[in-house]
Backbone bond lengths (Angstrom), bond angles and torsions (degrees), N, CA, C in turn:
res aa  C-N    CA-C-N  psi(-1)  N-CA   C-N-CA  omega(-1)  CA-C   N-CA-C  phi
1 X - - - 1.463 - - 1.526 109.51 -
2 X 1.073 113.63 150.24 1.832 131.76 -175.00 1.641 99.82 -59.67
3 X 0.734 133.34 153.32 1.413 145.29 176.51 1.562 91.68 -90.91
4 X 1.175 149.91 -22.99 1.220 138.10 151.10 1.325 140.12 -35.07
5 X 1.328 92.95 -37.89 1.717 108.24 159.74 1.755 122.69 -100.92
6 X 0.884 131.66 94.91 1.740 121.32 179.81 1.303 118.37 -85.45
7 X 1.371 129.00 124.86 1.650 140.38 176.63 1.179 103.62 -109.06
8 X 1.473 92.13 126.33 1.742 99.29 159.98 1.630 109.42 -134.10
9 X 1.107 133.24 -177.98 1.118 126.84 173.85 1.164 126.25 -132.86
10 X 1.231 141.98 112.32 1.355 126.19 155.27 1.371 142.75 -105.91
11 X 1.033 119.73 114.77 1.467 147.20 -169.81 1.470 99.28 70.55
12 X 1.683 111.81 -99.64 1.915 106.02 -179.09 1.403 110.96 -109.62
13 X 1.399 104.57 30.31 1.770 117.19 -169.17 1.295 85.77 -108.74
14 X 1.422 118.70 139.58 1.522 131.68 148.08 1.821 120.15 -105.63
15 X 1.197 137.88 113.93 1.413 136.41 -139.47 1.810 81.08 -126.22
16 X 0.829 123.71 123.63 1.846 139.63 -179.85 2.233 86.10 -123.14
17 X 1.190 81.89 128.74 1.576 115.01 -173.53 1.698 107.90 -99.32
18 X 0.513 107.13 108.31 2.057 96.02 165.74 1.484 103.82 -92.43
19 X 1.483 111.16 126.09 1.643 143.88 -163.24 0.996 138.60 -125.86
20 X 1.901 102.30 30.80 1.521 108.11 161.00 1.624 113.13 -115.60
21 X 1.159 107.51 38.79 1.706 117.15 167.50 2.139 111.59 -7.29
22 X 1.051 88.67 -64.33 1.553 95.55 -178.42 1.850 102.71 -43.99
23 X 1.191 138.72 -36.73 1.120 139.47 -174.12 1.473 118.66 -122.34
24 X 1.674 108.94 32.78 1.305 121.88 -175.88 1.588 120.37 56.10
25 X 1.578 104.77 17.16 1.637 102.26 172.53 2.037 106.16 83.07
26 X 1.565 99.24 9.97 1.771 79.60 171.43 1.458 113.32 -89.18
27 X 1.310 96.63 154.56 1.535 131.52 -175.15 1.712 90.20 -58.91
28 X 1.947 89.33 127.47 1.557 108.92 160.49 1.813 92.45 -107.17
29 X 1.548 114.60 -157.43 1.595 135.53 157.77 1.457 93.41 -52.94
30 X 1.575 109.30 -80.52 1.520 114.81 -147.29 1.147 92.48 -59.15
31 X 1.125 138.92 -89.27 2.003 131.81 171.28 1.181 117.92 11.88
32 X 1.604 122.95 -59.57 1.113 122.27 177.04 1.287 129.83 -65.40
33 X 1.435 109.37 -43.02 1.683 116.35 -177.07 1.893 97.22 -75.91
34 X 0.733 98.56 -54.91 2.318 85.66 173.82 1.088 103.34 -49.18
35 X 1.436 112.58 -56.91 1.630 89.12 173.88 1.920 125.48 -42.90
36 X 0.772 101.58 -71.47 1.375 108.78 172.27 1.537 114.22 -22.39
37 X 1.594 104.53 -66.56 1.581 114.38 165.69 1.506 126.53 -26.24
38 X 1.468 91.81 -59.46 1.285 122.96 -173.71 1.801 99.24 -51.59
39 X 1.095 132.19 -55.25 1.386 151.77 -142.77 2.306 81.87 -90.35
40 X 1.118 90.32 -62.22 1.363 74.98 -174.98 1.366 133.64 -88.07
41 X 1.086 93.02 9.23 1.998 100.39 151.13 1.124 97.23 -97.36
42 X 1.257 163.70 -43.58 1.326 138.67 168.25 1.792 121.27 -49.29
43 X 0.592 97.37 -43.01 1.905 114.68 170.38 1.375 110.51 -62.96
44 X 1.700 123.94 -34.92 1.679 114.46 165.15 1.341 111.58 -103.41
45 X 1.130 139.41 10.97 1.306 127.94 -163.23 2.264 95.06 -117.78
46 X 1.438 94.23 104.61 1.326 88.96 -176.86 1.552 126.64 -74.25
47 X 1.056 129.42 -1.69 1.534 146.24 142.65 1.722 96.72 -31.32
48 X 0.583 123.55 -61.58 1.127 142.43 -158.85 1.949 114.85 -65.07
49 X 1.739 109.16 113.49 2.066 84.90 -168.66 1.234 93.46 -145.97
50 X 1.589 103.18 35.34 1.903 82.16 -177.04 2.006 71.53 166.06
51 X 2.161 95.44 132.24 1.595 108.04 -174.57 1.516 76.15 -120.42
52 X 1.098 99.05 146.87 2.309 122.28 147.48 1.557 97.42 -123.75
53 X 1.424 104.94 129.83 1.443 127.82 156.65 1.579 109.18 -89.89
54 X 0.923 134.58 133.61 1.520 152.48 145.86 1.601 144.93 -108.97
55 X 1.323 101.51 170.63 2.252 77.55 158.53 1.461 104.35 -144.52
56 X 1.331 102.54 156.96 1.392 120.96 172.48 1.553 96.46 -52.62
57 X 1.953 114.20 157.79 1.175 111.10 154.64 1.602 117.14 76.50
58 X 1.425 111.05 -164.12 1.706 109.17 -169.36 1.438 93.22 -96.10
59 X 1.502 155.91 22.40 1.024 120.13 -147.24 2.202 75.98 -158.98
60 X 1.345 112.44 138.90 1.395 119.15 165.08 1.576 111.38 -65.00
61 X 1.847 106.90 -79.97 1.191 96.02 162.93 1.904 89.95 -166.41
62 X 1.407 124.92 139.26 1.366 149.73 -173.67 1.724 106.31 -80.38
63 X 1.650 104.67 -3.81 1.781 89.17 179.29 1.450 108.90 89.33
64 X 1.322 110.31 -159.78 1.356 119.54 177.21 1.464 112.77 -54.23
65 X 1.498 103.52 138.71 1.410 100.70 157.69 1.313 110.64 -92.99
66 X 1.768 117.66 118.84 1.352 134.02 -170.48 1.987 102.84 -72.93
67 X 1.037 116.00 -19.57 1.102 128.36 -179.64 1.855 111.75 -54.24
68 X 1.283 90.21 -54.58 1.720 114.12 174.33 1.932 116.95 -55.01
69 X 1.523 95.04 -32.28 1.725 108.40 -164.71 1.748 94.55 -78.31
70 X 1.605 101.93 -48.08 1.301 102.25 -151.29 1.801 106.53 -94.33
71 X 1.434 114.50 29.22 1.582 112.07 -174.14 1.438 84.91 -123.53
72 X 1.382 123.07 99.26 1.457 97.23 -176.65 1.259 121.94 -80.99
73 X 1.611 139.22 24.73 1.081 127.22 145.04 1.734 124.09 -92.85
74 X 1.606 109.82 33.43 1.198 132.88 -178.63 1.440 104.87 -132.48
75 X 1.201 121.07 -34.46 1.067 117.67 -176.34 1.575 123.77 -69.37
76 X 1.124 115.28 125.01 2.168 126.99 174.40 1.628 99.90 -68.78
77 X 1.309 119.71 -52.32 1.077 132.17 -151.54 1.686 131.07 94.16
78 X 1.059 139.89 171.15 1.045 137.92 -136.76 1.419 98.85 -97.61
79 X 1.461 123.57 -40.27 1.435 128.21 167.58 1.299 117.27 -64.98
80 X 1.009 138.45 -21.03 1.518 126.31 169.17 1.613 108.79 -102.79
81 X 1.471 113.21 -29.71 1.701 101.03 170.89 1.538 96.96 -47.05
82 X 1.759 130.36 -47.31 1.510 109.36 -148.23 1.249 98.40 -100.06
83 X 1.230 130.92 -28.81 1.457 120.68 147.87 1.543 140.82 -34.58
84 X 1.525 106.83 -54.75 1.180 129.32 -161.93 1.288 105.45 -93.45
85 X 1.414 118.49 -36.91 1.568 116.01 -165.79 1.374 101.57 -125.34
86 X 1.450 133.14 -78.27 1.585 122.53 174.80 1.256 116.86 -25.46
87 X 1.535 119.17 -86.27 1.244 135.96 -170.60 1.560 127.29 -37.99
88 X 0.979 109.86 -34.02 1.210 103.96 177.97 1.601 107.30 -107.79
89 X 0.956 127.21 -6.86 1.614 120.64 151.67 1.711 103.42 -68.04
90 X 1.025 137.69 -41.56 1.607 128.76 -167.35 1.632 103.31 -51.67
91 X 2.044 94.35 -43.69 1.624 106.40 -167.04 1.652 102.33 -75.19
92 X 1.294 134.67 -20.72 1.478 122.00 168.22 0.849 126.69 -71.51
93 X 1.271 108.14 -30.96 1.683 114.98 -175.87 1.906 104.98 -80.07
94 X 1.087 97.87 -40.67 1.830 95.52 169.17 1.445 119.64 -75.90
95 X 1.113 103.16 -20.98 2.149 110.81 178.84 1.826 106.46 -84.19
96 X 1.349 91.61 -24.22 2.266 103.42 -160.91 1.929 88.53 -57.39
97 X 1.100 130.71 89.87 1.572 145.10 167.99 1.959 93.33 -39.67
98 X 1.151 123.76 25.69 1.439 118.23 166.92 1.548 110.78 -139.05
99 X 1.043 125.52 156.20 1.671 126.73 164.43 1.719 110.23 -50.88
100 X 1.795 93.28 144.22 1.144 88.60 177.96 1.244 97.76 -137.56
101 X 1.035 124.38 155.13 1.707 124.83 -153.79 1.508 105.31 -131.04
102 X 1.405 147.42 100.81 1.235 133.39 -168.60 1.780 91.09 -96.50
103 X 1.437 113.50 137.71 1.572 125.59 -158.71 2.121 85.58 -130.11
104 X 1.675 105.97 97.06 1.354 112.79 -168.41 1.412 93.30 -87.99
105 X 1.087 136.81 95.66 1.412 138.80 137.94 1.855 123.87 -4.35
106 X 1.582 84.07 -89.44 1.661 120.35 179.05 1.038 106.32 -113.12
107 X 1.730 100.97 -148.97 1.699 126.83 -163.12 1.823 84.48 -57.05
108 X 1.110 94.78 161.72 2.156 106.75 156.12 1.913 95.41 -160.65
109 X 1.605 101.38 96.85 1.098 127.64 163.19 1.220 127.71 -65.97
110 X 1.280 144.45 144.11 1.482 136.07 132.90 1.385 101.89 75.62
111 X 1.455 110.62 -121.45 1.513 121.12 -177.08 1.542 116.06 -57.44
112 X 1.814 91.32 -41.62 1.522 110.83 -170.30 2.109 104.97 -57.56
113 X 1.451 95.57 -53.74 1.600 87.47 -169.28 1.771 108.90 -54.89
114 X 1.394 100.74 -42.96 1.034 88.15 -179.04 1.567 145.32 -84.67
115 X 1.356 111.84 0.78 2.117 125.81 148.73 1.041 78.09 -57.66
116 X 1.076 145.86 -91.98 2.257 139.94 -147.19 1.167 84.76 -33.31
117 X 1.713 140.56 -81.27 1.303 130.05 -138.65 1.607 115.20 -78.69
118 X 1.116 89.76 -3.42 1.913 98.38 166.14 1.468 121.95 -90.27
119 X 1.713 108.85 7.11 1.397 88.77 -179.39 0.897 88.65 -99.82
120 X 2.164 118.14 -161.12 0.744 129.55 -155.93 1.630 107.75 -96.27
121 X 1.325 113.22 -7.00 1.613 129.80 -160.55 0.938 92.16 -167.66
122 X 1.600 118.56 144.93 1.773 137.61 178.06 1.552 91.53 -123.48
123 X 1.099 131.90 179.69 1.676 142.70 -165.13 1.347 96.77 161.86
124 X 1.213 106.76 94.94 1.844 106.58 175.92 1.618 110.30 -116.93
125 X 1.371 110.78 135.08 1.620 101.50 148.69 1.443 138.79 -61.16
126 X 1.385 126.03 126.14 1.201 137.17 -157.81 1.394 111.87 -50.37
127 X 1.320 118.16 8.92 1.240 113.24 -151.05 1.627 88.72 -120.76
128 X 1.255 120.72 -17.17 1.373 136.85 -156.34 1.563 101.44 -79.30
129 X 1.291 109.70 153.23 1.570 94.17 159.50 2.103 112.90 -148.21
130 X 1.062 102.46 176.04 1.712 111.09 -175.73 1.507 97.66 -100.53
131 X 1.439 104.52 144.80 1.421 92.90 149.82 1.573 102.44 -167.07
132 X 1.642 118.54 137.13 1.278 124.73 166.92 1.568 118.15 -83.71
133 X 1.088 99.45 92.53 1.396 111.08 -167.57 1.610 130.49 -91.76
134 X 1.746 92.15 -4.83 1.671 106.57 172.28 1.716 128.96 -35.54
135 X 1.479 101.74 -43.08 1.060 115.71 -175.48 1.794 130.15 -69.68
136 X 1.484 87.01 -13.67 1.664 97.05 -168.85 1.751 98.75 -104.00
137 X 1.538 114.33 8.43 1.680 124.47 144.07 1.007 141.13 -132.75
138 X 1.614 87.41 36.48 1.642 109.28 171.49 1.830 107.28 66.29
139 X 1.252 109.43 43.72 1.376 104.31 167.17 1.328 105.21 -152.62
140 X 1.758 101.79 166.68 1.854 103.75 -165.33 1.465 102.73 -91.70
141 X 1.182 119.45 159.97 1.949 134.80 165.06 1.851 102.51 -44.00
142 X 1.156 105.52 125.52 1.532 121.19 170.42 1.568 98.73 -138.64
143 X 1.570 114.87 -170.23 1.123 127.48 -110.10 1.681 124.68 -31.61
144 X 1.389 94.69 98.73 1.441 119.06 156.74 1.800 96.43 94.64
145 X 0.795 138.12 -19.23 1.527 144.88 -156.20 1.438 103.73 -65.25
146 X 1.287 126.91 -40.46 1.514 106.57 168.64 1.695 114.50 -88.88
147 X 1.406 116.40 3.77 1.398 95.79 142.90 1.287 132.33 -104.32
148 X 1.557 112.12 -13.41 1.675 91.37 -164.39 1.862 96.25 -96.81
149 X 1.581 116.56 -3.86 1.550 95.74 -171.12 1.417 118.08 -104.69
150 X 1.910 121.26 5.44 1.079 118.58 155.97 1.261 116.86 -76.31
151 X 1.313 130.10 -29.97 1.413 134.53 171.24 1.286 117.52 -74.26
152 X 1.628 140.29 -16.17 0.948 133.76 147.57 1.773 140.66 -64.43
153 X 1.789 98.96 -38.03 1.189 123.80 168.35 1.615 120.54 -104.74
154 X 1.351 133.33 -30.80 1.297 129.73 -169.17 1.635 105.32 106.60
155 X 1.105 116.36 147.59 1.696 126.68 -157.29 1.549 94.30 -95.30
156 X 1.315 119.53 -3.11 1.769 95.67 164.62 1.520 97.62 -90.25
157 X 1.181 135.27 -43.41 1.679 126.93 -155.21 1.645 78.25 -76.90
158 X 1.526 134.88 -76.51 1.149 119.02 -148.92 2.189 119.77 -42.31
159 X 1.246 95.77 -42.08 1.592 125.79 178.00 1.753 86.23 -38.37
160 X 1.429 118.57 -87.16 1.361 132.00 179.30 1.281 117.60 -28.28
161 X 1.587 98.22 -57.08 1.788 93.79 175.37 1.554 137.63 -58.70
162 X 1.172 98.26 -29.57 1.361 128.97 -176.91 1.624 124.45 -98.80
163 X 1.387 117.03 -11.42 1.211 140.71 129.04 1.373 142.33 -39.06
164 X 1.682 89.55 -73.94 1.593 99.49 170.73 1.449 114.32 -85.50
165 X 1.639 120.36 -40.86 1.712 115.02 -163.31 1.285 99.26 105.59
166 X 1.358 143.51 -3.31 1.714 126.32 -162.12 1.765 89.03 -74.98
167 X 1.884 83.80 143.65 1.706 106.04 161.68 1.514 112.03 -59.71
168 X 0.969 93.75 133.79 1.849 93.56 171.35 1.748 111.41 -125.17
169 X 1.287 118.68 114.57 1.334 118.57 -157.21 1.352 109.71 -77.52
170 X 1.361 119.20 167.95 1.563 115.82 -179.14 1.366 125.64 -52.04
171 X 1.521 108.01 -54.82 1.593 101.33 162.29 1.425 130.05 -43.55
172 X 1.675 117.66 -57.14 1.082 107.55 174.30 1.461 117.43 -57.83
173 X 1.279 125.22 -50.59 1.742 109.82 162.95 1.353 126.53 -0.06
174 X 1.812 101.63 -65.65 1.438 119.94 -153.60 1.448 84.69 -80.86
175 X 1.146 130.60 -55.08 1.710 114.24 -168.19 1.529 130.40 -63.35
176 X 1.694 98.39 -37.25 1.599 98.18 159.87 1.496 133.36 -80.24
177 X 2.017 113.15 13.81 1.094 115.08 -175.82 1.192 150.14 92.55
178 X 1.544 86.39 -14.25 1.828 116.16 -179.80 1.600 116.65 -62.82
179 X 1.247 111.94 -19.55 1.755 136.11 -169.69 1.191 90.16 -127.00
180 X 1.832 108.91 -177.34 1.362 128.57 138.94 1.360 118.93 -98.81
181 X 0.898 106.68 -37.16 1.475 116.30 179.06 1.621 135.82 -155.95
182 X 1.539 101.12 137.87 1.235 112.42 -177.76 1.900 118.85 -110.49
183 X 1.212 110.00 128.04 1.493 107.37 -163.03 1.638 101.24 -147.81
184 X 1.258 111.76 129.11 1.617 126.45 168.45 1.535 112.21 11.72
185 X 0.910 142.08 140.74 1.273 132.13 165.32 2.108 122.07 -74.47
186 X 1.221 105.77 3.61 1.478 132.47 179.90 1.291 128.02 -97.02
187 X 1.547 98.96 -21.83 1.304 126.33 165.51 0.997 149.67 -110.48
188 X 1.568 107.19 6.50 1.580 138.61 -164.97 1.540 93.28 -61.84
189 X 1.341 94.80 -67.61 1.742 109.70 -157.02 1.952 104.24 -57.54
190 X 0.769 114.82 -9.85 1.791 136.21 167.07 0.860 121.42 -67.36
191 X 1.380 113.97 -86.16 1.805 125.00 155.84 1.145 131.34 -23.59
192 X 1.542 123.89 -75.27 1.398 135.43 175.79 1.800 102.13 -53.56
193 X 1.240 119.98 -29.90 1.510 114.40 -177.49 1.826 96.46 -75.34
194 X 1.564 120.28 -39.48 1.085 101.97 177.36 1.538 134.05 -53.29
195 X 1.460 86.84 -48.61 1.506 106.46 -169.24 1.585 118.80 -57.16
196 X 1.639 103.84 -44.12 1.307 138.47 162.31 1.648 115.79 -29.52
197 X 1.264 104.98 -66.23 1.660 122.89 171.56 1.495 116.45 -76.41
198 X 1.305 124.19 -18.84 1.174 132.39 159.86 1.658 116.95 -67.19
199 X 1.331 112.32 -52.51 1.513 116.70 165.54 1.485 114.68 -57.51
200 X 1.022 113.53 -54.36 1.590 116.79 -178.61 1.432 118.02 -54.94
201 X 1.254 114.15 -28.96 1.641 134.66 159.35 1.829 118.35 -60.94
202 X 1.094 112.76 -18.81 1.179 104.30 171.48 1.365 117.20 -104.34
203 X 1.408 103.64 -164.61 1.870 108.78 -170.99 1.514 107.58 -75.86
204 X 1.114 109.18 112.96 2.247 108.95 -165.66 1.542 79.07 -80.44
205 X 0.920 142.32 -41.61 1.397 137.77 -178.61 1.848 117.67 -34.25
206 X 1.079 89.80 -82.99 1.543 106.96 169.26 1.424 111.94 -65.09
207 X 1.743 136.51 -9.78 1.106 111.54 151.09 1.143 135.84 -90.57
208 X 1.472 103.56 -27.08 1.408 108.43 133.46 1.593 143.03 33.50
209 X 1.408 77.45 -108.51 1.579 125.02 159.10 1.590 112.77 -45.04
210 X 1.303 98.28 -72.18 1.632 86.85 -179.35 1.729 116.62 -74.78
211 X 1.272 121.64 -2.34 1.472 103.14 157.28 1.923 117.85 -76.86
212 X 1.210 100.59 -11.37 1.500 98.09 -173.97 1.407 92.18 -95.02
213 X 1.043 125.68 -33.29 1.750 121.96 169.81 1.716 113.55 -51.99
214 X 1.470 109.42 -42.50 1.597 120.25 177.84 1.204 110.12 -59.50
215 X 1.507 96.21 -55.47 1.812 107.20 -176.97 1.478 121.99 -41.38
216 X 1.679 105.88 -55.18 1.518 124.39 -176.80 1.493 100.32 -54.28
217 X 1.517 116.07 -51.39 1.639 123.37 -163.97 1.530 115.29 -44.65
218 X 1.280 129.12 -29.27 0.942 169.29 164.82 1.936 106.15 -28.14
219 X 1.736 101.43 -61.86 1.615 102.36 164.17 1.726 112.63 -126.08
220 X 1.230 122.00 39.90 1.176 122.54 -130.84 2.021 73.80 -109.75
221 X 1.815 120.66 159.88 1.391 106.54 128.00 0.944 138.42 -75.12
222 X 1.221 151.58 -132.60 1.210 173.64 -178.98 1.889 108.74 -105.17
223 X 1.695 100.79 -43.97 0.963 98.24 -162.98 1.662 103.41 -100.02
224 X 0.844 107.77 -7.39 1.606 129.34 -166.51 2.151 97.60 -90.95
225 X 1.381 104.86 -39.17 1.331 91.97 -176.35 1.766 104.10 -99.17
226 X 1.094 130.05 -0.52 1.146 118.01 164.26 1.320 118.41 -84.20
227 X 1.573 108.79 -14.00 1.506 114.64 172.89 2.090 100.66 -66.75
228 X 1.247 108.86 -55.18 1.292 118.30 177.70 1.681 117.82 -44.50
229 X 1.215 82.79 -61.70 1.948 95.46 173.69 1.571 104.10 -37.35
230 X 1.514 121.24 -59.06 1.801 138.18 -177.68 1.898 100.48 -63.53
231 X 1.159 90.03 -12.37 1.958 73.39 -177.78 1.807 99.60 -94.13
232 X 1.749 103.32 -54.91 1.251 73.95 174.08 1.513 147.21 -115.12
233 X 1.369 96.99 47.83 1.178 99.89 163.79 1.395 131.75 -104.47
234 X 1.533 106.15 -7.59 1.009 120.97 158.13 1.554 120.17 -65.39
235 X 1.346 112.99 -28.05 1.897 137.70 146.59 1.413 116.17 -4.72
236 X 1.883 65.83 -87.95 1.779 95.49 -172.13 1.477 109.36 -84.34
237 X 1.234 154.68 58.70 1.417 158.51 174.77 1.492 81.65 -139.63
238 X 1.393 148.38 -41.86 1.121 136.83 -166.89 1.671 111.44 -90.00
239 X 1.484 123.12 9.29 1.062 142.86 -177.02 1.863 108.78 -71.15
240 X 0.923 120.12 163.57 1.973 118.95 168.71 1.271 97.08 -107.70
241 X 1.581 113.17 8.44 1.714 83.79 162.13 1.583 107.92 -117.15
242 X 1.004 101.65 1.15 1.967 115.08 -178.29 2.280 77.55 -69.84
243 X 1.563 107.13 -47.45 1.247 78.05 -147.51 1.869 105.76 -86.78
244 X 1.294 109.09 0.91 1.885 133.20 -173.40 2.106 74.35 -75.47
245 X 1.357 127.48 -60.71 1.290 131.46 -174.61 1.771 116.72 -45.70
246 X 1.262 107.58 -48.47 1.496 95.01 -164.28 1.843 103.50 -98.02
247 X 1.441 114.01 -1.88 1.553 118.64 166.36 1.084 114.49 -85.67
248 X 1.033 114.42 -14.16 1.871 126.28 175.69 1.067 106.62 -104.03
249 X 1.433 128.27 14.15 1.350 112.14 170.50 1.578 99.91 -124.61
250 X 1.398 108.73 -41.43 1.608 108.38 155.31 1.606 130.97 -46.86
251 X 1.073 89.85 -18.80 1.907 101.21 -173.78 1.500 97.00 -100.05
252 X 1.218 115.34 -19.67 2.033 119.14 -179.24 1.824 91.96 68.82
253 X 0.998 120.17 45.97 1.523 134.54 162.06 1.505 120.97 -93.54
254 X 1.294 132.84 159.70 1.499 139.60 171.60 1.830 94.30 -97.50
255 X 1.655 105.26 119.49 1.071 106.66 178.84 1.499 143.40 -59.36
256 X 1.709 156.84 174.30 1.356 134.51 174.94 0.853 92.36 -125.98
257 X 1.519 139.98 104.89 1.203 125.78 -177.12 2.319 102.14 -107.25
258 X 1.163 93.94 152.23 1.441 100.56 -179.59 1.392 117.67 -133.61
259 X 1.304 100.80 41.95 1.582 105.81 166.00 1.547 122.29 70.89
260 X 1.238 115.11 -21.41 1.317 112.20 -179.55 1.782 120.55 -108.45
């Protein structure tokens, strides 16, 4: 793996680093494809029940590195960066059958803010901020940003944001919904470890499940996702932790659940 990306692990948490600090962590080629890597050894390795994304340094991650576009014997071009490198990170991180926790440091620009808004949970330091910044170089929101941030915020604020480019600070994030949470910048690395080990502690099975339930909801009817809802939960009741769940609750016990 690229030294661009750093993994370490703790306990059933896998924590993927973004590791170009010197350039605020934006995405080159090689960056992108470890990333990718990165994502899918977490996705086969069953040790594994719960991802945090981060970045090296003051900065989450700035998006493209413009550096790469404009050398054209560096440059991929624009169809295979969003092919090759965006795009199919948006789809791992929404396919990865475990929580994924984006842990915002700093700035999260462009491409960068928006991998954060594709996970499953944002946790930023207050100090951090978003910004859709496409517009202020004459280009539109990619990976995933015009879908996942009108549905997070509502299509007039997203429209605006993505329009103009304004910073939107961590707090405000957390209050208009864009995150879950915004917390000290002293305490980041605390939190997200809590939350982190807290997810990994529960049934990855059944959460699973309900991210592919979220996912579907997405183009689903009404009648079409309650059909979904009835498939899998009929799933997960056949799970050993549906049944570690309802003996531990009959027994007035704190449950052990092991993922399966």
């Amino acid at each position: 793996m690229s030294d661009f990306i750093q993994a370490r692990r703790a306990a059933d948490v896998q924590y993927l680093h973004l590791n170009r600090p010197e350039v605020f962590n934006s995405f080159n080629r090689e960056m992108a494809l470890a990333m990718q890597d990165a994502l899918d050894a977490a996705a086969s390795d069953d040790q594994v029940r719960a991802v945090v994304i981060t970045g090296n340094g003051k900065a989450f991650c700035a998006g493209q590195d413009l550096k790469e576009v404009t050398i054209p014997e560096l440059n991929p071009g624009f169809k295979k960066i969003l092919e090759e490198h965006y795009n199919p990170i948006i789809q791992r991180i929404r396919n990865l059958e475990k929580p994924v926790i984006a842990a915002v440091n700093g700035v999260a620009a462009g491409a960068g803010a928006n991998i954060a808004l594709a996970c499953d949970l944002v946790i930023a330091a207050e100090e951090a901020s978003f910004i859709q910044a496409f517009s202020k170089i004459g280009l539109v929101p990619d990976s995933g940003g015009t879908f996942f941030l009108p549905r997070l915020i509502g299509m007039q604020r997203a429209t605006a944001l993505m329009f103009m480019g304004d910073k939107v600070s961590a707090t405000d994030a957390e209050q208009m919904g864009m995150i879950y949470q915004a917390v000290p910048g002293d305490t980041l690395q605390e939190s997200v470890a809590l939350l982190a080990e807290k997810l990994a502690a529960m049934p990855t099975q059944a959460l699973a499940r309900t991210k592919m339930l979220l996912n579907a909801s997405y183009n689903s009817s009404l009648e079409g996702q309650l059909h979904l809802e009835s498939e899998q939960q009929i799933a997960a009741a056949q799970s050993v932790d549906y049944a570690e769940g309802v003996a531990a609750f009959i027994e007035k016990r704190k449950p052990k659940f092991i993922g399966r």
